[in-house]
C-alpha positions as CSV (number, residue, x, y, z in Angstrom):
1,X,55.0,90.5,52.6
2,X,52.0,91.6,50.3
3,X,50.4,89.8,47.3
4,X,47.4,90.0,45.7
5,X,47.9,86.6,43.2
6,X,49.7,83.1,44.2
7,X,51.3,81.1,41.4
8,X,51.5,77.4,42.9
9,X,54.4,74.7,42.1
10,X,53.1,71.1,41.8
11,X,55.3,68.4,42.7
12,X,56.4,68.2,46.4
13,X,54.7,71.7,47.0
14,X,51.1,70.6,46.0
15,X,51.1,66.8,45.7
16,X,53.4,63.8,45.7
17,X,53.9,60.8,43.0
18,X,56.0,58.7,44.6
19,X,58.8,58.9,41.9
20,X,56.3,57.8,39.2
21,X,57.7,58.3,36.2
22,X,61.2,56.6,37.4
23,X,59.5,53.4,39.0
24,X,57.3,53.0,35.4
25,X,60.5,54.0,33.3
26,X,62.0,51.5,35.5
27,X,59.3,48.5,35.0
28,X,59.3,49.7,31.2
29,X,63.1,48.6,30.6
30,X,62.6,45.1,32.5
31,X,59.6,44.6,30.2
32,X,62.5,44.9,27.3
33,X,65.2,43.3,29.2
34,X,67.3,46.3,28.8
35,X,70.5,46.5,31.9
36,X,69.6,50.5,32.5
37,X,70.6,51.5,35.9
38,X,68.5,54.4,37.7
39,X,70.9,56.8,37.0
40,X,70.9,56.2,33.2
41,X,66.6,56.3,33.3
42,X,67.4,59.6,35.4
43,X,69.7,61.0,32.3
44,X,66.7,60.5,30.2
45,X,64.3,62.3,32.0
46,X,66.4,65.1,32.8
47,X,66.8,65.2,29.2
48,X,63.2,66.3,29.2
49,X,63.0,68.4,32.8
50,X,66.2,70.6,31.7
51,X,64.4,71.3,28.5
52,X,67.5,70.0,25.9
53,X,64.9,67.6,24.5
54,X,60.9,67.1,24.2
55,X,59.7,63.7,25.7
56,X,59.5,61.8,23.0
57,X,62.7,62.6,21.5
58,X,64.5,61.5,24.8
59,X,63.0,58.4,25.4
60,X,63.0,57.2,21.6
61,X,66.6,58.2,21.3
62,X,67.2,56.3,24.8
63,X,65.2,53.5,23.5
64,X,67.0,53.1,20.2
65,X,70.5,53.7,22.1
66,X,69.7,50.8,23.9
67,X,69.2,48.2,21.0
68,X,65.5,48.8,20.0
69,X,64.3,49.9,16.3
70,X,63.4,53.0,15.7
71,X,59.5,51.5,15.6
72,X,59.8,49.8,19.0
73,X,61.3,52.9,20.3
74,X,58.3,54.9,19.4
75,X,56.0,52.5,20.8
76,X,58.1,52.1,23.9
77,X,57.8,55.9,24.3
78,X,53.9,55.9,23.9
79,X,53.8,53.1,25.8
80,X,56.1,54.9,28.6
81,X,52.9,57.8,28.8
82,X,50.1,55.7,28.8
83,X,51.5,53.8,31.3
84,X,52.5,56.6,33.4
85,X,49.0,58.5,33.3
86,X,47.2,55.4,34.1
87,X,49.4,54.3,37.2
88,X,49.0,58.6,38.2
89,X,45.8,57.7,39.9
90,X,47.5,55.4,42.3
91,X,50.1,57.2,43.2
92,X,49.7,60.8,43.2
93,X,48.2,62.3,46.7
94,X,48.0,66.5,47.4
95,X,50.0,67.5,50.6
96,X,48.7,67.5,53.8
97,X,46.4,70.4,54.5
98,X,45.8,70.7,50.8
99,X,41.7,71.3,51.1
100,X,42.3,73.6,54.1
101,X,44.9,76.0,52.4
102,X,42.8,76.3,48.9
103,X,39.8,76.7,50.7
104,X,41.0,79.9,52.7
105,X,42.6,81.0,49.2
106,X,39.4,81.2,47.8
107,X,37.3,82.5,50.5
108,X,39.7,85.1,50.4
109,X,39.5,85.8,47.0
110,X,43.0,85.6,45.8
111,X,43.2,84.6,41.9
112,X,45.9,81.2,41.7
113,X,47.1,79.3,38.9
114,X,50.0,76.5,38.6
115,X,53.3,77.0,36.6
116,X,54.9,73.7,36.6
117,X,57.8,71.5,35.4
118,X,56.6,68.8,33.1
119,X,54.9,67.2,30.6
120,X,51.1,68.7,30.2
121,X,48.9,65.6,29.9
122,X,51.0,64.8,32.9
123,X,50.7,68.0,35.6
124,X,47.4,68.6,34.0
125,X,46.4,64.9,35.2
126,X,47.9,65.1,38.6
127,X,46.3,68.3,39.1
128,X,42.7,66.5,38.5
129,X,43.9,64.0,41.0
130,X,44.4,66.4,43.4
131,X,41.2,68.6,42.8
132,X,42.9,71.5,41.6
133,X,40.5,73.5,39.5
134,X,42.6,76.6,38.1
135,X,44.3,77.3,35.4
136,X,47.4,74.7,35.1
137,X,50.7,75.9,32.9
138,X,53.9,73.4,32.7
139,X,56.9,73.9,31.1
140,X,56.1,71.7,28.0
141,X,53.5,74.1,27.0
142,X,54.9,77.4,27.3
143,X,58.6,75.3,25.8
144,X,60.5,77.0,28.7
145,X,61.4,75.4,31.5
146,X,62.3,76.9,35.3
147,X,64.5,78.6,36.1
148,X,64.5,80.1,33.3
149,X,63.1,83.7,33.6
150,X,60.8,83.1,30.8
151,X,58.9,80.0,31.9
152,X,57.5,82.6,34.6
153,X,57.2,85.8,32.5
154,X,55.0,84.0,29.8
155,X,52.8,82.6,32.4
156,X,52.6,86.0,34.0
157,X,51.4,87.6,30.8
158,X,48.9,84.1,29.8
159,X,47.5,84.9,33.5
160,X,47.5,88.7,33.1
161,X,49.5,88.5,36.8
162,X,51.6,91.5,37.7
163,X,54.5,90.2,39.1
164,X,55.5,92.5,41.4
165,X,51.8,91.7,42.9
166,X,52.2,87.9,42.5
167,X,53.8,84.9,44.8
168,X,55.3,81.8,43.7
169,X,55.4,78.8,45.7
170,X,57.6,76.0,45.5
171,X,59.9,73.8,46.9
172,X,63.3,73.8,45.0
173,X,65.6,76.9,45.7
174,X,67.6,76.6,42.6
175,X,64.2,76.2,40.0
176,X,61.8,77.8,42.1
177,X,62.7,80.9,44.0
178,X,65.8,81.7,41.7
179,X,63.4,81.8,38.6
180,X,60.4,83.7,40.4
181,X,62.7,86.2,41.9
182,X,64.8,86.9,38.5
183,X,61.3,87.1,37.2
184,X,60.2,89.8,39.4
185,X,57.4,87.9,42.1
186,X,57.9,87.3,45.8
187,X,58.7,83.9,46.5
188,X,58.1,81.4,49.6
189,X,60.0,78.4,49.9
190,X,57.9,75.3,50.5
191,X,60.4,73.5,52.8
192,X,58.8,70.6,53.6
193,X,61.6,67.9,54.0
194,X,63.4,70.5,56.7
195,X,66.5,71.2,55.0
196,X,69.0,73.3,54.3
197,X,68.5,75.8,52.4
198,X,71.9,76.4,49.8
199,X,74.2,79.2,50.4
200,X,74.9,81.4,47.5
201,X,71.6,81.9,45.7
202,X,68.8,84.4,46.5
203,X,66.8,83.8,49.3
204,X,63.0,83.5,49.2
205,X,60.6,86.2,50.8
206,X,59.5,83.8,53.6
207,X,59.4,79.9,54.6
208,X,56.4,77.5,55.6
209,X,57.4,74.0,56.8
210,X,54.0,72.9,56.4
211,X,51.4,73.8,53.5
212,X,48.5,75.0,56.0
213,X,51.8,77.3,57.1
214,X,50.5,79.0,53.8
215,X,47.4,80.5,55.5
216,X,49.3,83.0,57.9
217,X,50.4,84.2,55.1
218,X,47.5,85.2,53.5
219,X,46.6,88.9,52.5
220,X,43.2,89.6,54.5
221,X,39.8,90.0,53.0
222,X,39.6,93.3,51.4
């Protein structure tokens, strides 16, 4: 394969949080004795991921669903964020060989951004953590969310990428590769857990099991 620009996931291909925003959501509900299981705090956020609703809405409507006025709900929501961002720098860590790969990247002069699912503040946050410097694009901002062929395209044009010239890396088959390779880029599958990958959906341009894997991969210094 041949590129000339790399568009980066973030979660589980650059860094890990530890299931943040489910353990705080989580501690958040105790705090207001409300009996909501993991899967109905997962509802909510997917709410949000899939792109039906915009954070706040999902949360305050959640919130209110489960017995709070519409002013507590608000709060809660807020509250939900702040509390999220601050616990961030605790919990968030960049994958092994993080330094090692970004380094090579630039010394090879390849330009590199991240297009990412999530909240701005958030991803933009994590990406400090990390000491990511680029340019960072999530979903909330461009109001598309992956796979959805437009999520990439936009941040293609914001980037001034040509896609046919431009990787994406990530680590879900169904939001990552589907979207980048409906979108026109080449694709490689972060694979880090050693899975499976599905049956039945396109199949990425190459495979690293490990992020310094990246390097091999690498167009040579022109």
């Amino acid at each position: 394969m041949h590129f000339k620009a790399i568009l980066f996931d973030l979660d589980r291909t650059l860094a890990y949080d530890h299931h943040l925003e489910l353990d705080t959501f989580r501690l958040l509900v105790q705090k207001f004795n409300i009996p909501a299981s993991d899967a109905d705090l997962l509802i909510v956020l997917n709410q949000f991921r899939s792109g039906q609703l915009p954070l706040n809405s999902a949360l305050g409507q959640a919130f209110t669903k489960w017995g709070l006025s519409q002013q507590e709900s608000q709060e809660a929501a807020l509250l939900f964020r702040k509390q999220v961002l601050t616990e961030a720098h605790e919990r968030v860590e960049a994958v092994e060989g993080f330094n090692e790969v970004i380094s090579e990247v630039e010394k090879r002069k390849i330009p590199y951004a991240m297009l990412t699912n999530g909240w701005k503040e958030l991803q933009d946050t994590k990406a400090s953590i990390i000491g990511f410097k680029k340019e960072v694009l999530s979903s909330e901002e461009l109001k598309a969310w992956k796979p959805d062929i437009q999520l990439f395209s936009k941040a293609l044009q914001r980037l001034k990428f040509n896609a046919n010239d431009t990787v994406y890396v990530g680590d879900s088959p169904e939001s990552d590769m589907v979207g980048a390779k409906e979108a026109g880029m080449q694709t490689i599958w972060a694979n880090f857990q050693h899975q499976q990958y599905p049956s039945g959906i396109v199949k990425p341009d190459a495979i690293i099991e490990k992020f310094t894997d990246l390097i091999t991969l690498l167009p040579l210094p022109s």
